[in-house]
N, CA, C and O atoms as a DFTB+ gen file, in Angstrom:
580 C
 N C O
     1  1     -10.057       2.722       1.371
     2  2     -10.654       4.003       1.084
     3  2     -11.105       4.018      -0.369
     4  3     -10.337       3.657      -1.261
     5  1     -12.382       4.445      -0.622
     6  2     -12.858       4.363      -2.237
     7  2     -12.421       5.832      -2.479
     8  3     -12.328       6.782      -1.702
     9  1     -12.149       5.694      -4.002
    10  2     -11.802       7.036      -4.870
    11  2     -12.904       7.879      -4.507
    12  3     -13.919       7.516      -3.913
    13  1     -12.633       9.000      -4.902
    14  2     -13.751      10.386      -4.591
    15  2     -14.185      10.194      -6.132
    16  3     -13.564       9.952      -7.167
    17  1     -15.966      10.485      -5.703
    18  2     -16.678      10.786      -6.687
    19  2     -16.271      11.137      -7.928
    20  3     -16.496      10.436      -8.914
    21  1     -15.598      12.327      -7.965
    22  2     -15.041      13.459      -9.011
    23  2     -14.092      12.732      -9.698
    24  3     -14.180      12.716     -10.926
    25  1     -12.892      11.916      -8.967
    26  2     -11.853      11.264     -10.024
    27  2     -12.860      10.655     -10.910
    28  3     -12.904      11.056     -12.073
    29  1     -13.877       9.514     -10.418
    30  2     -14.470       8.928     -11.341
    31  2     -15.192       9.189     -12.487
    32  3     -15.231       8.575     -13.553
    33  1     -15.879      10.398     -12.038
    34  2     -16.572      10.927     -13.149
    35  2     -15.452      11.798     -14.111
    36  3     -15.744      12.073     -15.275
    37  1     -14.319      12.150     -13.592
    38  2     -13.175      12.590     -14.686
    39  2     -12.750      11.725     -15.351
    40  3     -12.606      12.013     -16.539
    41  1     -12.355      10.273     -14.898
    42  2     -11.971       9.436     -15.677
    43  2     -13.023       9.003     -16.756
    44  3     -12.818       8.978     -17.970
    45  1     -14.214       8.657     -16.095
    46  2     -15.153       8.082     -16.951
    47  2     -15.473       9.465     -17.990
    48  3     -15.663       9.115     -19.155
    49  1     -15.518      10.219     -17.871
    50  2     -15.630      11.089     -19.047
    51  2     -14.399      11.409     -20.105
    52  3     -14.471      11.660     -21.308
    53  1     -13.283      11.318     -19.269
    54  2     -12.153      11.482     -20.430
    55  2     -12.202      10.012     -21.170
    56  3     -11.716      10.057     -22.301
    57  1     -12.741       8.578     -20.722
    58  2     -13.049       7.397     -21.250
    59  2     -13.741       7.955     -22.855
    60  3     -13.449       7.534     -23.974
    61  1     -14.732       9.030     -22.474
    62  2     -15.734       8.547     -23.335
    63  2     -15.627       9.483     -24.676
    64  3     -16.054       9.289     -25.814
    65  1     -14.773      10.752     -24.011
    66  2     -13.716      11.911     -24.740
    67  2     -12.880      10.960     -25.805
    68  3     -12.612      11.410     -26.919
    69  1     -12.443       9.501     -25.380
    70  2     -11.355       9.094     -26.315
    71  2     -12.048       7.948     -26.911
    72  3     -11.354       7.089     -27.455
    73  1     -13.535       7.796     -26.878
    74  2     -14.159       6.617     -27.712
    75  2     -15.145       7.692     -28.715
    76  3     -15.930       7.392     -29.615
    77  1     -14.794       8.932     -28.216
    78  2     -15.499       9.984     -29.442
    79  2     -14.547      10.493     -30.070
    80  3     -15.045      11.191     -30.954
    81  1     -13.005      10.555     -30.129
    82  2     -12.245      10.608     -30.675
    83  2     -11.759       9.491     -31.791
    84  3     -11.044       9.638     -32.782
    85  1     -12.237       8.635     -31.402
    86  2     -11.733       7.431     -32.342
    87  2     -12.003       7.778     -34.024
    88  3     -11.511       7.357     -35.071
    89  1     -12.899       8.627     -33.725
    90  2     -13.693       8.854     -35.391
    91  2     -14.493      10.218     -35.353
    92  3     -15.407      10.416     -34.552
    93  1     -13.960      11.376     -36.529
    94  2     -14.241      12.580     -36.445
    95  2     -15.880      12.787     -36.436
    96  3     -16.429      13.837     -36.102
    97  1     -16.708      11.316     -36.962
    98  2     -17.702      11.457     -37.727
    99  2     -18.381      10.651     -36.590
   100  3     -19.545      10.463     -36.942
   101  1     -18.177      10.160     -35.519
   102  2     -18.576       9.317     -34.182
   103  2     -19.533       9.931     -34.409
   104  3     -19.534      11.078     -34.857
   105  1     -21.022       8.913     -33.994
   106  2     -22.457       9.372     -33.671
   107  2     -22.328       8.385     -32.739
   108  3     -21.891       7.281     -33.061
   109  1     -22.728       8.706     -31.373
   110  2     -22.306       8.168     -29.472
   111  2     -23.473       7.928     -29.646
   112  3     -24.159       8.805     -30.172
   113  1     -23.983       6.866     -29.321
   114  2     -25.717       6.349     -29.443
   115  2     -25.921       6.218     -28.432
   116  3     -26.873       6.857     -27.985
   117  1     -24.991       5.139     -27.318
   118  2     -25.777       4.654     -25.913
   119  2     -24.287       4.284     -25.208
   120  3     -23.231       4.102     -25.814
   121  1     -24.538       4.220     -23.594
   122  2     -23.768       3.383     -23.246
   123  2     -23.785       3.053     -22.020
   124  3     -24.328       3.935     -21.355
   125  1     -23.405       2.097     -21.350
   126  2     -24.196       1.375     -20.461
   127  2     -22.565       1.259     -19.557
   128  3     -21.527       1.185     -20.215
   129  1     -22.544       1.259     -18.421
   130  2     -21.254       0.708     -17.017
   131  2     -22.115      -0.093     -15.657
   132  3     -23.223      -0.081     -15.120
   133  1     -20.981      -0.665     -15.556
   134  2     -21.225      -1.397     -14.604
   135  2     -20.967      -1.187     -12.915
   136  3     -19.856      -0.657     -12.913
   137  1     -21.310      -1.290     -11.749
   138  2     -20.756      -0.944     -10.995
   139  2     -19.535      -0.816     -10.544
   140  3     -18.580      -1.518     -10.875
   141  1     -19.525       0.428      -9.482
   142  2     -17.724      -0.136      -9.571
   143  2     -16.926      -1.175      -8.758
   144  3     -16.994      -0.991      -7.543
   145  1     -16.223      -2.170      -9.140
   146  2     -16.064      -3.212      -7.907
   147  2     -14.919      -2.418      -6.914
   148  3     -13.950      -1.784      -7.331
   149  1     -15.197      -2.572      -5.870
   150  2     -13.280      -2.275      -5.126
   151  2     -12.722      -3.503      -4.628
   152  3     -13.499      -4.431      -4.401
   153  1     -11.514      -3.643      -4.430
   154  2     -10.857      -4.460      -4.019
   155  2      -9.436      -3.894      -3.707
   156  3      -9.023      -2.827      -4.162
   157  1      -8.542      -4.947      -2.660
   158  2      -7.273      -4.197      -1.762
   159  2      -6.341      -5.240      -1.961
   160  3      -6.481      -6.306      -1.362
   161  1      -5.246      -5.010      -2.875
   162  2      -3.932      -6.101      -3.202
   163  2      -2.559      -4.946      -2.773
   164  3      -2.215      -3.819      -3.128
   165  1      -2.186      -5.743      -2.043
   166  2      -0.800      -5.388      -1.394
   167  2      -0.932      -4.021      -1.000
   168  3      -0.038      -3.195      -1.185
   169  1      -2.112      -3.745      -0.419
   170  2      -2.299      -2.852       0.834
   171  2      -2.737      -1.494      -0.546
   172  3      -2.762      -0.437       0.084
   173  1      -2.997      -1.246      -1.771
   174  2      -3.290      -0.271      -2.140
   175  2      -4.809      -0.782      -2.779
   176  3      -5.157      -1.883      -3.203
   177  1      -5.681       0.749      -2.631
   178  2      -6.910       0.272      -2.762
   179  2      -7.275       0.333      -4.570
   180  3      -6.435       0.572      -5.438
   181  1      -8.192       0.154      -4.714
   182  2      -8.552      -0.066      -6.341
   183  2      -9.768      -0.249      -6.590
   184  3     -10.427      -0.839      -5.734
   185  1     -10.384       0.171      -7.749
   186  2     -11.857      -0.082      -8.089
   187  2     -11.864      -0.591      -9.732
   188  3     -10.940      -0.216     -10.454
   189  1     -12.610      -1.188     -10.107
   190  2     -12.992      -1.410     -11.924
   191  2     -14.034      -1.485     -12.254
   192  3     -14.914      -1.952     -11.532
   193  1     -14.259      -0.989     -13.596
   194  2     -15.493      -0.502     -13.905
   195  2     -15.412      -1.178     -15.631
   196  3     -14.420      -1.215     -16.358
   197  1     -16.736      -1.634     -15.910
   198  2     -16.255      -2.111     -17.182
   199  2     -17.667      -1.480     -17.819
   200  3     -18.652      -1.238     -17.122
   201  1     -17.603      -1.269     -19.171
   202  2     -18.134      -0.136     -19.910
   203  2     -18.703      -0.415     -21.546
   204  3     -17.911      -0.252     -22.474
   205  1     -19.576      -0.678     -21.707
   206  2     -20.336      -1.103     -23.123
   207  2     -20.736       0.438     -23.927
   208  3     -21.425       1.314     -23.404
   209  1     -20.206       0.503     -25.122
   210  2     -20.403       1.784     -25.423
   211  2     -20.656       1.634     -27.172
   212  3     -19.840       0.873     -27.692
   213  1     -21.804       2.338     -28.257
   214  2     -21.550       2.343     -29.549
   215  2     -21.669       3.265     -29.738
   216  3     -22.148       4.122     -28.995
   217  1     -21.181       3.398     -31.029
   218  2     -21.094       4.581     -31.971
   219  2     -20.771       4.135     -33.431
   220  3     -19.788       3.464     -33.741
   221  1     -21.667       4.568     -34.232
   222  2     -21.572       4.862     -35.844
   223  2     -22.002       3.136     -35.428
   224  3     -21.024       2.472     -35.771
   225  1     -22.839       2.414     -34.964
   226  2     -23.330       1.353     -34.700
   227  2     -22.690       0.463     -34.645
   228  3     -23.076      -0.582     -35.169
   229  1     -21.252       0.551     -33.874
   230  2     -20.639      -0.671     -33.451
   231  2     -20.288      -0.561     -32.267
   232  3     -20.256       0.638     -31.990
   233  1     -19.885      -1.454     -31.047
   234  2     -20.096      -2.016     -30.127
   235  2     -18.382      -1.969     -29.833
   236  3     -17.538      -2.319     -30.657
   237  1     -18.094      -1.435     -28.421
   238  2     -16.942      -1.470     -27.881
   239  2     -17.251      -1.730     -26.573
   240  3     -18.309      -1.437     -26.016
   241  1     -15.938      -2.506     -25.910
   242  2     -15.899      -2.663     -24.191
   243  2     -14.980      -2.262     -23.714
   244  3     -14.039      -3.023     -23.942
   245  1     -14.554      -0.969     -22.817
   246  2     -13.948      -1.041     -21.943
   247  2     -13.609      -1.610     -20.484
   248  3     -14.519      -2.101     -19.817
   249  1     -12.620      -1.562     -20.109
   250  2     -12.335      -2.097     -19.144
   251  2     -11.096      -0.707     -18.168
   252  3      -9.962      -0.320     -18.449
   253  1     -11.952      -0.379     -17.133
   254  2     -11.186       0.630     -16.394
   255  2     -10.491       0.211     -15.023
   256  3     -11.014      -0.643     -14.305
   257  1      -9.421       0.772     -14.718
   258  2      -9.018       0.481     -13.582
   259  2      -8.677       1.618     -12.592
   260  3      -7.680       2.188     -13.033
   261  1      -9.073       2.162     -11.486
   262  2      -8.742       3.156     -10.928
   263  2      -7.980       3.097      -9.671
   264  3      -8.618       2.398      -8.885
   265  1      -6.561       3.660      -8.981
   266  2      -6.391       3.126      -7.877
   267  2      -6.388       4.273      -6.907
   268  3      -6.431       5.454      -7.250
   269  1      -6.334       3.828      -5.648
   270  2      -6.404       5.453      -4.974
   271  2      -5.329       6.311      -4.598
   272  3      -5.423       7.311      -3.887
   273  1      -4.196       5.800      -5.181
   274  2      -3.199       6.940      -5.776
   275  2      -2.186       6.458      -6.752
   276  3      -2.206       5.262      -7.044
   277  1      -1.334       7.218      -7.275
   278  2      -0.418       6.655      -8.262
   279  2       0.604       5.537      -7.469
   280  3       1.339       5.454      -6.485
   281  1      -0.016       4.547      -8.913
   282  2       0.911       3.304      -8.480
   283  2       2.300       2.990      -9.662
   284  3       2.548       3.488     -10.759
   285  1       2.836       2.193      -9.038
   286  2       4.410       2.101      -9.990
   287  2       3.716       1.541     -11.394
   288  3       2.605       1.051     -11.595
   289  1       4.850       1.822     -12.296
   290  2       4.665       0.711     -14.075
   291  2       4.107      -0.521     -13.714
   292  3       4.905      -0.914     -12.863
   293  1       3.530      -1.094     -13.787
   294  2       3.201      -2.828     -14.226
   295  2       2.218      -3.079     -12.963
   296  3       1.646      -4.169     -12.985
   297  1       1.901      -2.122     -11.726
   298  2       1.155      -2.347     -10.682
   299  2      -0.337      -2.867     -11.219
   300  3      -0.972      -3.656     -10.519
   301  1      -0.846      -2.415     -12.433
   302  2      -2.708      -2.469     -12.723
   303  2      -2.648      -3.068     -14.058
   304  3      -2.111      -2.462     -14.985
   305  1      -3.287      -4.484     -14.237
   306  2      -3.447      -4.606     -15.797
   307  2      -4.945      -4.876     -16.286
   308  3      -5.666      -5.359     -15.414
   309  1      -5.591      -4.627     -17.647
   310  2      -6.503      -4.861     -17.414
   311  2      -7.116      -5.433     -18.928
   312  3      -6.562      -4.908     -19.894
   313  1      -7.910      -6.180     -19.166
   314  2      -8.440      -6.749     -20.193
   315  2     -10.055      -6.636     -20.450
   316  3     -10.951      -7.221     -19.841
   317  1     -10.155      -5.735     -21.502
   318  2     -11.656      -5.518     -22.210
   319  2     -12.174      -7.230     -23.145
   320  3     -11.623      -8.009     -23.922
   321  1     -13.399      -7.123     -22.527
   322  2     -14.395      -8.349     -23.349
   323  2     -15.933      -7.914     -23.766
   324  3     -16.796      -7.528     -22.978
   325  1     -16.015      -8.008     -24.642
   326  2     -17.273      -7.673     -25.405
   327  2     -18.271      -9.204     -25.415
   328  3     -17.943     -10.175     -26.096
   329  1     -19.082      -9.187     -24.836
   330  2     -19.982      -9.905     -24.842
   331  2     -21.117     -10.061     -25.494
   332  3     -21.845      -9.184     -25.028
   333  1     -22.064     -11.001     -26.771
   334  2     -23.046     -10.545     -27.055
   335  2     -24.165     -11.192     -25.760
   336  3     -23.801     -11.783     -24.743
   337  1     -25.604     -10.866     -26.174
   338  2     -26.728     -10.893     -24.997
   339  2     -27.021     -12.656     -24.623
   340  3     -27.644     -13.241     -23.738
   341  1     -26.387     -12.992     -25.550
   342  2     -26.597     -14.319     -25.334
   343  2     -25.122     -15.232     -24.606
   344  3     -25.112     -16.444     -24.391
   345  1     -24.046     -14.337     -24.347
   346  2     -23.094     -14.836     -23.560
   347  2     -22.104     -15.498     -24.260
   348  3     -21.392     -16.388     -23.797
   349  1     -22.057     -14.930     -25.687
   350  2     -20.616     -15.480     -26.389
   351  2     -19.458     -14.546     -26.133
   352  3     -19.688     -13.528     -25.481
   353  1     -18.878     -14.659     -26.344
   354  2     -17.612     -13.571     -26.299
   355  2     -17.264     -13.080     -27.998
   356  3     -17.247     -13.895     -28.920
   357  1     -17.036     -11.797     -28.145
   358  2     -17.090     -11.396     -29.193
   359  2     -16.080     -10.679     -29.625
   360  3     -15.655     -10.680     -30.780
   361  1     -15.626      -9.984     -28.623
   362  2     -14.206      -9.197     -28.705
   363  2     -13.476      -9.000     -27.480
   364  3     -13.828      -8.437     -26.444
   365  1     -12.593      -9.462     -27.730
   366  2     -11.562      -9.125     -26.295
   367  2      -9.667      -8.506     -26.398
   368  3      -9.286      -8.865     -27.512
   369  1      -9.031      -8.107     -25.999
   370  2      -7.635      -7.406     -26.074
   371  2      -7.085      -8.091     -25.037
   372  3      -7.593      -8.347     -23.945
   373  1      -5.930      -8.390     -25.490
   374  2      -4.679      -8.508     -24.694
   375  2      -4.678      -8.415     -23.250
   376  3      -5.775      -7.977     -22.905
   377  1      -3.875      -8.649     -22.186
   378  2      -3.750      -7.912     -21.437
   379  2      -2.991      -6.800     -21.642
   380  3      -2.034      -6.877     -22.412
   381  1      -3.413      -5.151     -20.744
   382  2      -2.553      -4.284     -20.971
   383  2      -2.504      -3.332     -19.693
   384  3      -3.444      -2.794     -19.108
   385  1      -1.010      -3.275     -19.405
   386  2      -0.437      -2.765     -18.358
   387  2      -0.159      -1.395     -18.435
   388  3       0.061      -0.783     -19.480
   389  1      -0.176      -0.877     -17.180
   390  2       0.286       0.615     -17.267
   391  2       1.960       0.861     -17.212
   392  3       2.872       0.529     -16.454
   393  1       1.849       1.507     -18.250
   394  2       3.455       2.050     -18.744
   395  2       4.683       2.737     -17.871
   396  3       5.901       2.564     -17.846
   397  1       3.629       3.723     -17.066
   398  2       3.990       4.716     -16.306
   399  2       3.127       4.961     -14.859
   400  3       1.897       4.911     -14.859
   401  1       3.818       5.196     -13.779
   402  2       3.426       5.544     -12.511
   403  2       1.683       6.573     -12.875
   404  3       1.419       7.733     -13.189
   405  1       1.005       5.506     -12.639
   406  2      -0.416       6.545     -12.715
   407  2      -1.448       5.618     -11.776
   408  3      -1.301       4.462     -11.381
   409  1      -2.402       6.436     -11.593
   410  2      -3.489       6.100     -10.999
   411  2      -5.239       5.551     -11.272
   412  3      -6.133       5.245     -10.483
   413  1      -5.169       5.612     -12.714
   414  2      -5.748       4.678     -13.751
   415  2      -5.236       4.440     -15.048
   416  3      -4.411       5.169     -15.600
   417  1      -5.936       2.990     -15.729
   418  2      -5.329       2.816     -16.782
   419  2      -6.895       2.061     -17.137
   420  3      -7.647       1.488     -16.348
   421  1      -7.095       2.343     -18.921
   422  2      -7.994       2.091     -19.397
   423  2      -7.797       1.641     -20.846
   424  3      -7.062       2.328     -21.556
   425  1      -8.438       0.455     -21.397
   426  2      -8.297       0.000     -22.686
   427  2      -9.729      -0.536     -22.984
   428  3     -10.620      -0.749     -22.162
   429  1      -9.769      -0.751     -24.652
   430  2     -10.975      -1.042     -25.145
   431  2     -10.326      -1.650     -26.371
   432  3      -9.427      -1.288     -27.130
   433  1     -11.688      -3.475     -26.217
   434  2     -11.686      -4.039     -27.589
   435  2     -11.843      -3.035     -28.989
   436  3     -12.153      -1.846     -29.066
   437  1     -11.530      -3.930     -29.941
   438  2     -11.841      -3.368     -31.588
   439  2     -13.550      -2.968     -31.588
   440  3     -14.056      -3.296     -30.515
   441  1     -14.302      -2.484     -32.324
   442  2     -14.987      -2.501     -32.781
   443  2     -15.933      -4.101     -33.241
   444  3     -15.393      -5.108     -33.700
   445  1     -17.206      -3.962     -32.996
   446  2     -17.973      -5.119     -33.843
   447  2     -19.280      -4.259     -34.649
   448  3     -19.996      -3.323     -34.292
   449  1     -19.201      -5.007     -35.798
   450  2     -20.457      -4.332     -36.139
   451  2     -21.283      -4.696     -37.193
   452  3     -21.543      -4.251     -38.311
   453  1     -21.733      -5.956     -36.272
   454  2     -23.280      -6.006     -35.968
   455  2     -24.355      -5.938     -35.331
   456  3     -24.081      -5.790     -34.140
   457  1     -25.517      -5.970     -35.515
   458  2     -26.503      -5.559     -34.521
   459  2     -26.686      -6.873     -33.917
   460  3     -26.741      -8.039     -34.309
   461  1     -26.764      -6.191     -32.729
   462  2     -27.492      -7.571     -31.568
   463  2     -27.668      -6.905     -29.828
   464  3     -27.658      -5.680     -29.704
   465  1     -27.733      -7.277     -29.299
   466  2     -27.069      -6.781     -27.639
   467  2     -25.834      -6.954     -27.510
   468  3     -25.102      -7.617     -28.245
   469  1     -25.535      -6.309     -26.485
   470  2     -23.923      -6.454     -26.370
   471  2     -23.895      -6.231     -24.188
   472  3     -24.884      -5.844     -23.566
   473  1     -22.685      -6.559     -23.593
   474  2     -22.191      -5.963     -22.575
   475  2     -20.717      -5.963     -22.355
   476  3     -19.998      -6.241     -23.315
   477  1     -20.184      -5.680     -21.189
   478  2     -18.553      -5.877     -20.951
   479  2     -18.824      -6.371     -19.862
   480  3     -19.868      -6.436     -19.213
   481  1     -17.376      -6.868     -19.628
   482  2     -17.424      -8.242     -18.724
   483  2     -15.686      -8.510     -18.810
   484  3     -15.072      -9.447     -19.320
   485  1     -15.121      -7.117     -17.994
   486  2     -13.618      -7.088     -17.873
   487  2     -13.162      -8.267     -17.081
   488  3     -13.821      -9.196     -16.613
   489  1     -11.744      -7.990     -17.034
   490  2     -10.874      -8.828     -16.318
   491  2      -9.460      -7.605     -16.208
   492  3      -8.947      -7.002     -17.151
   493  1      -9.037      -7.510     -14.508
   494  2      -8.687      -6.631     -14.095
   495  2      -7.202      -7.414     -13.186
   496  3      -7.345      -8.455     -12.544
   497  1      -6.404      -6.986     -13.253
   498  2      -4.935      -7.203     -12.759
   499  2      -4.154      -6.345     -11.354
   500  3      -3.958      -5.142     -11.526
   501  1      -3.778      -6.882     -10.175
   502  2      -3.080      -5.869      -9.550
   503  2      -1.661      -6.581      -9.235
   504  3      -1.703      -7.809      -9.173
   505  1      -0.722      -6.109      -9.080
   506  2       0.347      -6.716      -8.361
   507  2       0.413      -6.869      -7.112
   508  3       0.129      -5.959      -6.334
   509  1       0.917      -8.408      -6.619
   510  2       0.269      -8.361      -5.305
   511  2       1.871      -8.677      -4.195
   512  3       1.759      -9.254      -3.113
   513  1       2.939      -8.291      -4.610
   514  2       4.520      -8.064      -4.298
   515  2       4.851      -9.717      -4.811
   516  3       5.977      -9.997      -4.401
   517  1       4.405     -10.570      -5.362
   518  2       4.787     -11.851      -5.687
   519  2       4.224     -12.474      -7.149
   520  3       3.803     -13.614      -7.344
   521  1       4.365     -11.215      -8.247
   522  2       3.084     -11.447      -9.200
   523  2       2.116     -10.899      -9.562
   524  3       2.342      -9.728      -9.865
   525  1       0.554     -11.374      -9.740
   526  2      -0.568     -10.503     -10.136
   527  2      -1.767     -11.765      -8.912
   528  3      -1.780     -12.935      -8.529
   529  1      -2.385     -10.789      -8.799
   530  2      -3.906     -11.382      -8.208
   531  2      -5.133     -10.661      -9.669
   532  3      -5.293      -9.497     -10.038
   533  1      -5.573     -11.542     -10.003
   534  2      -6.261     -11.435     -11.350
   535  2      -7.854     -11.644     -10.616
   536  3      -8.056     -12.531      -9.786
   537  1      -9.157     -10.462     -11.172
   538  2     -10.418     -10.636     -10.962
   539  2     -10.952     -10.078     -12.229
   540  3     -10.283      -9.698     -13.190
   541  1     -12.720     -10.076     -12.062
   542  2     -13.387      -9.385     -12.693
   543  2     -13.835      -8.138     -12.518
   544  3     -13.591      -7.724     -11.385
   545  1     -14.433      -7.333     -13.252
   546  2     -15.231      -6.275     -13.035
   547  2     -16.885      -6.876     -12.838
   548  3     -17.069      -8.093     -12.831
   549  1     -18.138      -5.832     -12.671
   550  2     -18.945      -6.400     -12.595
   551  2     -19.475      -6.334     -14.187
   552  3     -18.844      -5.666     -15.007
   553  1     -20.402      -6.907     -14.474
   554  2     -21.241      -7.054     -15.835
   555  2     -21.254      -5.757     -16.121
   556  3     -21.139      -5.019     -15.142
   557  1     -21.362      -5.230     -17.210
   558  2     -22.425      -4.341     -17.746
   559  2     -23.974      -4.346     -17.758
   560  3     -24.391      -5.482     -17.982
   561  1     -25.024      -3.368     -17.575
   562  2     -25.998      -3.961     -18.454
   563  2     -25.768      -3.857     -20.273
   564  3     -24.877      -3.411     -20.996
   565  1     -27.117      -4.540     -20.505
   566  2     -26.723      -4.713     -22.136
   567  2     -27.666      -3.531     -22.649
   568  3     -28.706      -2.993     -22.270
   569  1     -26.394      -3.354     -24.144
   570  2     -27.420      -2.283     -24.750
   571  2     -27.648      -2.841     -26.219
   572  3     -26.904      -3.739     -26.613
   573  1     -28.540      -2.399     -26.959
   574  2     -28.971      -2.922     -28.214
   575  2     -28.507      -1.892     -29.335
   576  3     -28.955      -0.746     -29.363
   577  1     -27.640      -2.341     -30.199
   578  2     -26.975      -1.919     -31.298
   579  2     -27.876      -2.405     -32.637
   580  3     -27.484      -2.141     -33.774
């Protein structure tokens, strides 16, 4: 079963609520997502969405994970990658797990800032009762910083 419309656009907006928070003085220029993938590990459903976004002219990637209901601590992990247009990797985070019984979890690389193209190009985690089953999100398109 895919998430309802509305979670997504709540999540993806409280996403973008906390990449305009980062900085009182944020000027949100552009930002570009990717479709959402779904996929089904140990019978609960899930989608990821990965997310190219600047402001004050630097370049961030999220990486979202949504599931279709609250799952236990450590069930969703997920890793942001910043890509420039030419396919280097530029910024990427840790993996990072959800803390607490929820139904998405979302993180984003540091900042880059220089100009060039940019996209995201996550990597997304579920527990699959023996471990993790590890994929991607889909591309971003690219936006020009």
């Amino acid at each position: 079963m895919l998430i309802k419309s509305n979670l997504k656009k709540a999540v993806l907006g409280f996403t973008v609520g906390i990449l305009l928070a980062m900085s009182t003085s944020a000027v949100f220029a552009v930002s570009a997502s990717s479709p959402y993938k779904p996929y089904t590990i140990y019978g609960k459903d899930y989608q990821s969405v990965a997310i190219v976004a600047s402001y004050n002219n630097d370049a961030v990637a999220y990486t979202t994970i949504y599931a279709s209901s609250n799952v236990p601590a450590g069930y969703m992990g997920a890793m942001p990658r910043l890509y420039n247009d030419s396919g280097s990797l530029c910024a990427s985070k840790d993996w990072e797990y959800n803390a607490t019984s929820t139904s998405a979890i979302s993180t984003v690389t540091l900042p880059i800032y220089t100009s060039d193209g940019y996209y995201s190009y996550g990597r997304c985690a579920a527990y699959n009762g023996n471990g993790y089953t590890y994929g991607y999100t889909y591309q971003s398109p690219c936006i020009n910083i």
